[in-house]
Residue, then its C-alpha position, 0 to 999 in steps of 0.5 A: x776076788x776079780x769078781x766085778x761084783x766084789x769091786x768097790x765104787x768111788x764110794x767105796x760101794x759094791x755092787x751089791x750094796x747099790x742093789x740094796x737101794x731103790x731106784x728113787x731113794x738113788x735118785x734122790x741121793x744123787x739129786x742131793x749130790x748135785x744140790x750140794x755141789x752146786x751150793x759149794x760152787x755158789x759158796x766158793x764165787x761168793x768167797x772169791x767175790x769177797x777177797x777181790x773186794x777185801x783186797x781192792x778196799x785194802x789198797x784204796x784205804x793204804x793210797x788213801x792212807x799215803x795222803x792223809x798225813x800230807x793233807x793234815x800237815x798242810x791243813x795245819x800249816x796253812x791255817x789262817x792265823x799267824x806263824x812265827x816260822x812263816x817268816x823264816x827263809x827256810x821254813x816253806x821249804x822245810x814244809x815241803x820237804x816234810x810233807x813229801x817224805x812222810x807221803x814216801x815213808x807212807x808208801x814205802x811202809x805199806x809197800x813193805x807191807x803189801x798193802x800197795 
């Protein structure tokens, strides 16, 4: 049983098995091998290529997401036709306010998330 000959390989062959083989279709499997292991190394940088770009997309759309609502607030605030409001003391000021806390409560969400 210590026999090298009753040994088995990585691949769970003996020595004798390989024997059974030619030298060619040996080679060619090894070819093989190589072949595919050099398409799981193409596979596996693709796949990182694609998460990289998935999470930097990820995080310009939640900054972009961030000044959206300020921006349609301001948008519709500052339309060109009259507001009552607009005459009030407090009402720029509470505009303001508005804006930049839904920017923050944006950010603070997304960040929660993961997402910035």
């Amino acid at each position: 049983m210590s026999d090298n000959s009753m040994r088995s390989g990585p691949a769970g062959l003996t020595p004798k098995d390989l024997d059974a083989y030619s030298n060619d279709e040996l080679r060619a499997f090894l070819q093989g091998v190589r072949r595919y292991r050099r398409e799981m190394v193409l596979l596996h940088r693709k796949s990182v290529e694609l998460y990289e770009g998935s999470r930097v997309a990820r995080r310009v759309t939640a900054w972009l997401v961030v000044f959206m609502v300020p921006t349609l607030l301001g948008g519709i605030y500052s339309a060109n036709f009259h507001q009552p409001e607009t005459a009030l003391v407090w009402a720029w000021p509470a505009f303001l306010v508005l804006v930049a806390g839904s920017g923050v409560a944006m950010f603070a969400h997304l960040r929660r998330r993961g997402c910035i």
